[in-house]
Biotite code that builds the C-alpha atoms (Angstrom):
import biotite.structure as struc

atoms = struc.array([
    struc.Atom([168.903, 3.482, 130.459], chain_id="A", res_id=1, res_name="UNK", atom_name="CA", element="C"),
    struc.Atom([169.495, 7.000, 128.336], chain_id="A", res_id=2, res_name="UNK", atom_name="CA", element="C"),
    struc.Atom([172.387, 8.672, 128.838], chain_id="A", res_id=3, res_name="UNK", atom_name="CA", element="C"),
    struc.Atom([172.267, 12.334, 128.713], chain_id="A", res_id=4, res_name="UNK", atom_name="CA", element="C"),
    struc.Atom([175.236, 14.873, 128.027], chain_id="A", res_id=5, res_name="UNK", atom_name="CA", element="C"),
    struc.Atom([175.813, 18.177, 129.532], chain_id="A", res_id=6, res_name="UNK", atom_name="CA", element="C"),
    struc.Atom([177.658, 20.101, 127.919], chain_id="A", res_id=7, res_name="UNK", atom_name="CA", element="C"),
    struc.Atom([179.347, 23.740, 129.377], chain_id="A", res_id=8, res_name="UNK", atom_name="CA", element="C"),
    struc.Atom([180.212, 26.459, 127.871], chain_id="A", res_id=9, res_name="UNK", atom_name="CA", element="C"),
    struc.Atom([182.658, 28.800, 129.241], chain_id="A", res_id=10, res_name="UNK", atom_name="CA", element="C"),
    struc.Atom([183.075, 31.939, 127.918], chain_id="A", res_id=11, res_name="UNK", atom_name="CA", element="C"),
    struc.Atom([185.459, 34.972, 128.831], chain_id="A", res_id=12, res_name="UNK", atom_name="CA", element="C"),
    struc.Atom([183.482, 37.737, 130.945], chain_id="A", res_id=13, res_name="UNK", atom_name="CA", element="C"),
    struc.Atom([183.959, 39.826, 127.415], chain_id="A", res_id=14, res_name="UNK", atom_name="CA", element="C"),
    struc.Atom([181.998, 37.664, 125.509], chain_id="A", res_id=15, res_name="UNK", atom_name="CA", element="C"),
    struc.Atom([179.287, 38.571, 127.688], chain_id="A", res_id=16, res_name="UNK", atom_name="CA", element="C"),
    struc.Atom([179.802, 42.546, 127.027], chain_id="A", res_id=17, res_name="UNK", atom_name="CA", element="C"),
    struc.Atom([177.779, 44.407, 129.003], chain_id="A", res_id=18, res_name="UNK", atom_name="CA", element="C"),
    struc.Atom([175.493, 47.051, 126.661], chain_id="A", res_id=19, res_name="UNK", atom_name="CA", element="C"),
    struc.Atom([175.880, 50.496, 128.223], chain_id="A", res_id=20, res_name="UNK", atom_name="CA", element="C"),
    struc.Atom([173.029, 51.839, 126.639], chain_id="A", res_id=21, res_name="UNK", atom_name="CA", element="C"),
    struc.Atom([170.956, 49.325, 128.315], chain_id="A", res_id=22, res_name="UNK", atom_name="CA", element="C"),
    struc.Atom([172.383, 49.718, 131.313], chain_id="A", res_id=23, res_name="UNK", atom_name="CA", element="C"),
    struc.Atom([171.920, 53.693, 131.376], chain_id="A", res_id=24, res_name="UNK", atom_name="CA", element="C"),
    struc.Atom([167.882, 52.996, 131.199], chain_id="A", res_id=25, res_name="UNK", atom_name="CA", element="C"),
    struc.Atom([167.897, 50.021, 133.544], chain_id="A", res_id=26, res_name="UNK", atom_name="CA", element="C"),
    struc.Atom([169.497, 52.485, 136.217], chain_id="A", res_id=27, res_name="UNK", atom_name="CA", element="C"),
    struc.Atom([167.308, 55.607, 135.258], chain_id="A", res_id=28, res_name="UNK", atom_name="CA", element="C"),
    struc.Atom([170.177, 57.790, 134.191], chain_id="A", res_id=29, res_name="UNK", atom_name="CA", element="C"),
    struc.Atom([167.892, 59.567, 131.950], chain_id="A", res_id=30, res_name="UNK", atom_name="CA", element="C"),
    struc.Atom([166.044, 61.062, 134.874], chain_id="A", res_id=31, res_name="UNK", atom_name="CA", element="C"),
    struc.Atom([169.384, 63.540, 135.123], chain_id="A", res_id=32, res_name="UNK", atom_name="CA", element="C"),
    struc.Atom([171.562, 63.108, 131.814], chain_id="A", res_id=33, res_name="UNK", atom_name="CA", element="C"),
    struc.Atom([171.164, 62.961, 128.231], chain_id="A", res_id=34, res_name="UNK", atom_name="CA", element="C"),
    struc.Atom([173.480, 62.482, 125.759], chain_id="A", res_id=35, res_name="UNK", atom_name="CA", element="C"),
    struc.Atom([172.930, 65.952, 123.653], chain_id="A", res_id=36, res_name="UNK", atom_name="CA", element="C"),
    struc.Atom([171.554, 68.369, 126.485], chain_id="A", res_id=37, res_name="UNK", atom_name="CA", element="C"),
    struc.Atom([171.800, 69.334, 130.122], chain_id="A", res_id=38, res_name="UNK", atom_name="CA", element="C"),
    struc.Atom([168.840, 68.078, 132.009], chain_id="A", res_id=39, res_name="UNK", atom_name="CA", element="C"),
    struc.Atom([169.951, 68.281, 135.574], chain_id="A", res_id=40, res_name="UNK", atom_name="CA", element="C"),
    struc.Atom([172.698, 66.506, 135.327], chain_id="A", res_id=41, res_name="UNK", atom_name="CA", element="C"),
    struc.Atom([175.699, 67.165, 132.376], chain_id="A", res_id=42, res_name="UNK", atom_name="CA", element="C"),
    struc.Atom([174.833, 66.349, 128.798], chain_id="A", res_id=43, res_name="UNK", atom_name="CA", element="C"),
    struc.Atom([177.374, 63.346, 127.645], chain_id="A", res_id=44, res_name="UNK", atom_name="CA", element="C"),
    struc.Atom([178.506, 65.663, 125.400], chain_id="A", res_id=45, res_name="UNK", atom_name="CA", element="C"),
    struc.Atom([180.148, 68.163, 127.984], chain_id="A", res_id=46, res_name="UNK", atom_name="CA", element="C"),
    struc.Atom([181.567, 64.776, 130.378], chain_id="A", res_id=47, res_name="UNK", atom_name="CA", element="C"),
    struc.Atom([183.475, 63.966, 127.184], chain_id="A", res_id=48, res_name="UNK", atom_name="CA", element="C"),
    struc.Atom([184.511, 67.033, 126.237], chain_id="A", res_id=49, res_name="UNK", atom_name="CA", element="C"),
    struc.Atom([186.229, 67.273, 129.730], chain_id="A", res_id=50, res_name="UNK", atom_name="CA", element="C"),
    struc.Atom([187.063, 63.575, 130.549], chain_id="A", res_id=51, res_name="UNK", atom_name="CA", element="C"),
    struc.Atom([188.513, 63.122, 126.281], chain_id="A", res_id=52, res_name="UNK", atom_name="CA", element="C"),
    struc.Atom([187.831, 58.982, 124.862], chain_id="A", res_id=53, res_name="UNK", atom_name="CA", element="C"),
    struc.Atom([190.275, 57.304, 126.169], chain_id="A", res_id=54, res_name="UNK", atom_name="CA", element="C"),
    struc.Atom([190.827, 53.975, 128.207], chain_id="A", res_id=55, res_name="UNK", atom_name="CA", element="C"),
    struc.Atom([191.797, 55.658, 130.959], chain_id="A", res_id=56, res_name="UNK", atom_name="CA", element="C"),
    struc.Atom([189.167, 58.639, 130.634], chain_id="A", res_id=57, res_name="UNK", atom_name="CA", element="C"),
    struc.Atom([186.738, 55.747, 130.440], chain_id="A", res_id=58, res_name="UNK", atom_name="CA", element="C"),
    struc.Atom([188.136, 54.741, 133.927], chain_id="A", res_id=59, res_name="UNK", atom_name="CA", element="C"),
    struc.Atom([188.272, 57.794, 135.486], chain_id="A", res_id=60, res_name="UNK", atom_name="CA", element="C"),
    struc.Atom([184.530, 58.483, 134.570], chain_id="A", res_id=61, res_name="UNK", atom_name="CA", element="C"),
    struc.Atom([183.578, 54.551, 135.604], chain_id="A", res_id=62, res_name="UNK", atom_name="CA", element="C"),
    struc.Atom([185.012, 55.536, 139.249], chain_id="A", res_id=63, res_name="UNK", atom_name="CA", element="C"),
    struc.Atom([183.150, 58.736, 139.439], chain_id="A", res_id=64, res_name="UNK", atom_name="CA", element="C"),
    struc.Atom([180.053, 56.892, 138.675], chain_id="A", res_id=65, res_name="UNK", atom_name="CA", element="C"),
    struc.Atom([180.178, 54.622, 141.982], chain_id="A", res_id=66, res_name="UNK", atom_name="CA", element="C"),
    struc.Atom([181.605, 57.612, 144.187], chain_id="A", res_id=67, res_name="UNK", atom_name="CA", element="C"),
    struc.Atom([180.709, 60.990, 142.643], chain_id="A", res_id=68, res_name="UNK", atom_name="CA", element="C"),
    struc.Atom([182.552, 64.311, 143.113], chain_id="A", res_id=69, res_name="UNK", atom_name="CA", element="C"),
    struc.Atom([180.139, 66.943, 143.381], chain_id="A", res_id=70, res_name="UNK", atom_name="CA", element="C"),
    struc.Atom([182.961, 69.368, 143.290], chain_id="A", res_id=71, res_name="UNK", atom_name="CA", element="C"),
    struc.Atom([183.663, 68.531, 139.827], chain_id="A", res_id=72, res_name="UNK", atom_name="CA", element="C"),
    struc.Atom([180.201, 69.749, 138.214], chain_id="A", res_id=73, res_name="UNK", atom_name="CA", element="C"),
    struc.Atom([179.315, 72.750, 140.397], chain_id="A", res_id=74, res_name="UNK", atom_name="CA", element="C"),
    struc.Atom([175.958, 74.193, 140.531], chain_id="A", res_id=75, res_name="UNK", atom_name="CA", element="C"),
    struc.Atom([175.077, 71.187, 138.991], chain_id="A", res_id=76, res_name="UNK", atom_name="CA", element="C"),
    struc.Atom([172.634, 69.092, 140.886], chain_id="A", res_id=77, res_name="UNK", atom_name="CA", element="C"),
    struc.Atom([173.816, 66.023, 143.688], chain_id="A", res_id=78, res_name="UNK", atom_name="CA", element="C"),
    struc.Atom([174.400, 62.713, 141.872], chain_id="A", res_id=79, res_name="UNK", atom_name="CA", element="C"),
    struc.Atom([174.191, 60.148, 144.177], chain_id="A", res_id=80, res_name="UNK", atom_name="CA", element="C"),
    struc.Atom([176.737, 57.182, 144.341], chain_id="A", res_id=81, res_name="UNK", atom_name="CA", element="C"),
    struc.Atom([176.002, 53.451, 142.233], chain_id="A", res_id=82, res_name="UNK", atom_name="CA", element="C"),
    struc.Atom([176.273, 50.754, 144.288], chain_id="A", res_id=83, res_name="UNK", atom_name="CA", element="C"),
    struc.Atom([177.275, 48.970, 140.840], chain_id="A", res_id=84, res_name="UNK", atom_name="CA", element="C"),
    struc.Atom([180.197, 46.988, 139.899], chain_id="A", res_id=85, res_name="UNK", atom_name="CA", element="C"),
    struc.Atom([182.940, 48.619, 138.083], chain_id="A", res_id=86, res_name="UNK", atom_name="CA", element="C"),
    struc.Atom([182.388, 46.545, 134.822], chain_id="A", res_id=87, res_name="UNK", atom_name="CA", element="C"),
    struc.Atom([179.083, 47.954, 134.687], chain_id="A", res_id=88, res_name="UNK", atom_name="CA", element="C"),
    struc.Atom([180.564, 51.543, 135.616], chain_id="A", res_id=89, res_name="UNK", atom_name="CA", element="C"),
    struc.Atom([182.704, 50.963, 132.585], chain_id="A", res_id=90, res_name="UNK", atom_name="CA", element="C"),
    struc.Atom([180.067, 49.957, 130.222], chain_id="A", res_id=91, res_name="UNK", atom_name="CA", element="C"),
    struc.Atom([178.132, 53.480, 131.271], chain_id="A", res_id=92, res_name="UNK", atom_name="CA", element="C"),
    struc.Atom([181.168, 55.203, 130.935], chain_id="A", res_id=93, res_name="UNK", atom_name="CA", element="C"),
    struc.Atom([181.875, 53.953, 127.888], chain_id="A", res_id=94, res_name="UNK", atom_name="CA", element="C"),
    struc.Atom([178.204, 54.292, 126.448], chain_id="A", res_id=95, res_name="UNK", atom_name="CA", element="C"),
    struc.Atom([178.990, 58.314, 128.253], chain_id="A", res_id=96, res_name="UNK", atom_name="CA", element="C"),
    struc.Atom([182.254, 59.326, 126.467], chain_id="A", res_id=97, res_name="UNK", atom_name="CA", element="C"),
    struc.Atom([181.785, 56.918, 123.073], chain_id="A", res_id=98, res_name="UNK", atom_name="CA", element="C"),
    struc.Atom([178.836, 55.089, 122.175], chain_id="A", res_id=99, res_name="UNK", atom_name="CA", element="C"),
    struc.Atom([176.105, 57.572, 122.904], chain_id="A", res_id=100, res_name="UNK", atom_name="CA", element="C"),
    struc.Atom([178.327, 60.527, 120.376], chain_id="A", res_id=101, res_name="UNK", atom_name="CA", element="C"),
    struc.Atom([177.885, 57.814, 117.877], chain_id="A", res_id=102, res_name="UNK", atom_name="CA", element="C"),
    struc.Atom([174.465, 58.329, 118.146], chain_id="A", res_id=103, res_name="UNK", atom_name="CA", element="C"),
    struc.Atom([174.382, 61.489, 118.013], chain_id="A", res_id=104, res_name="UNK", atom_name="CA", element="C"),
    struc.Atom([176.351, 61.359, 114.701], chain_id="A", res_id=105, res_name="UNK", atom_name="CA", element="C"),
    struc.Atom([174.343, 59.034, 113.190], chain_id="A", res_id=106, res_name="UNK", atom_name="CA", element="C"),
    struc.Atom([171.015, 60.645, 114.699], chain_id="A", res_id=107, res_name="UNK", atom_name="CA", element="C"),
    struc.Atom([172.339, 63.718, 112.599], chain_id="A", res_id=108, res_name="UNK", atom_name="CA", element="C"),
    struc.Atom([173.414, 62.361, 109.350], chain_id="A", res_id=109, res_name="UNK", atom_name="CA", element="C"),
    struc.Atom([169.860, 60.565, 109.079], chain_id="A", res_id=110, res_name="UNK", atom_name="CA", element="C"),
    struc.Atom([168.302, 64.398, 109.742], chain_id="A", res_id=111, res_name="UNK", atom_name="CA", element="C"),
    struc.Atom([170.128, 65.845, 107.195], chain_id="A", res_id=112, res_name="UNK", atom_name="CA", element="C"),
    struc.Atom([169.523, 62.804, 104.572], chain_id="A", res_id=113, res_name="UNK", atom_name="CA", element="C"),
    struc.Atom([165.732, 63.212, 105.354], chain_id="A", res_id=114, res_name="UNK", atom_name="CA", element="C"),
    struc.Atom([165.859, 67.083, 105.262], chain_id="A", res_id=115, res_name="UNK", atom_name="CA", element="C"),
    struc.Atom([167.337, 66.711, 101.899], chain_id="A", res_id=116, res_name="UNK", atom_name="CA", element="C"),
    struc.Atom([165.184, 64.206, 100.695], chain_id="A", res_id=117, res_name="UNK", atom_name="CA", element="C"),
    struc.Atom([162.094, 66.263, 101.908], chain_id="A", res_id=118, res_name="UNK", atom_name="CA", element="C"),
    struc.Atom([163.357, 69.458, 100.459], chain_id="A", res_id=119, res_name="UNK", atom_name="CA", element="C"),
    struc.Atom([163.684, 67.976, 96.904], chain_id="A", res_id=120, res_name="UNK", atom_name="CA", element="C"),
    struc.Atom([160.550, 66.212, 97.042], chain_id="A", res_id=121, res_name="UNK", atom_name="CA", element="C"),
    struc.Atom([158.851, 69.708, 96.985], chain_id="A", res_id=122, res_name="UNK", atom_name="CA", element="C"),
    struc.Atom([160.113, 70.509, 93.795], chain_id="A", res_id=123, res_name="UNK", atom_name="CA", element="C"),
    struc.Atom([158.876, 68.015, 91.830], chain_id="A", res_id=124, res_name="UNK", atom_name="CA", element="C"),
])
């Protein structure tokens, strides 16, 4: 008779980070948001200009993701409420205020390397 072993792994829910990026397609936030522009929604960049980076800005803008305040963005379009956990709320917020300006930095230090790359290649 074999024997066979199980073995379990338990690992602390952080281990398992949730990717905000990912989750910001998966729930179609693109269809109103984008990180650099106003589609109908606020671009990232304005909800972090007004919310800041922090921990607790990153809370503040996780809650407003399952209930919305239309008040706070007016003439803006409605967004409805997530019927999302709040780690998941975080992760968006997070991917919101921080990860997605990353991006955007590195989106726009790779444009100006190729710019200059392209520029001097005309010289030569």
């Amino acid at each position: 008779m074999k024997k066979s072993l199980v073995l379990l792994i338990f690992l602390p829910v952080s281990a398992l980070a949730l990717d905000g990026r990912e989750l910001f397609h998966r729930y179609n936030c693109s269809s109103c948001h984008a990180p650099d522009r106003r589609v109908v929604g606020p671009s990232f960049l304005e909800i972090s200009k007004r919310y800041g980076t922090s921990e607790k800005a990153v809370e503040k803008v996780a809650k407003l993701i399952i209930n919305p305040k239309p008040e706070n963005w007016p003439g803006m379009a409605y967004m409805p409420p997530f019927n999302i956990s709040m780690e998941e709320a975080k992760a968006l917020a997070r991917y919101v205020l921080i990860d997605s300006l990353e991006e955007i930095k590195e989106e726009k230090k790779k444009q100006t390397a190729d710019d200059f790359i392209y520029d001097d290649m005309q010289f030569h």
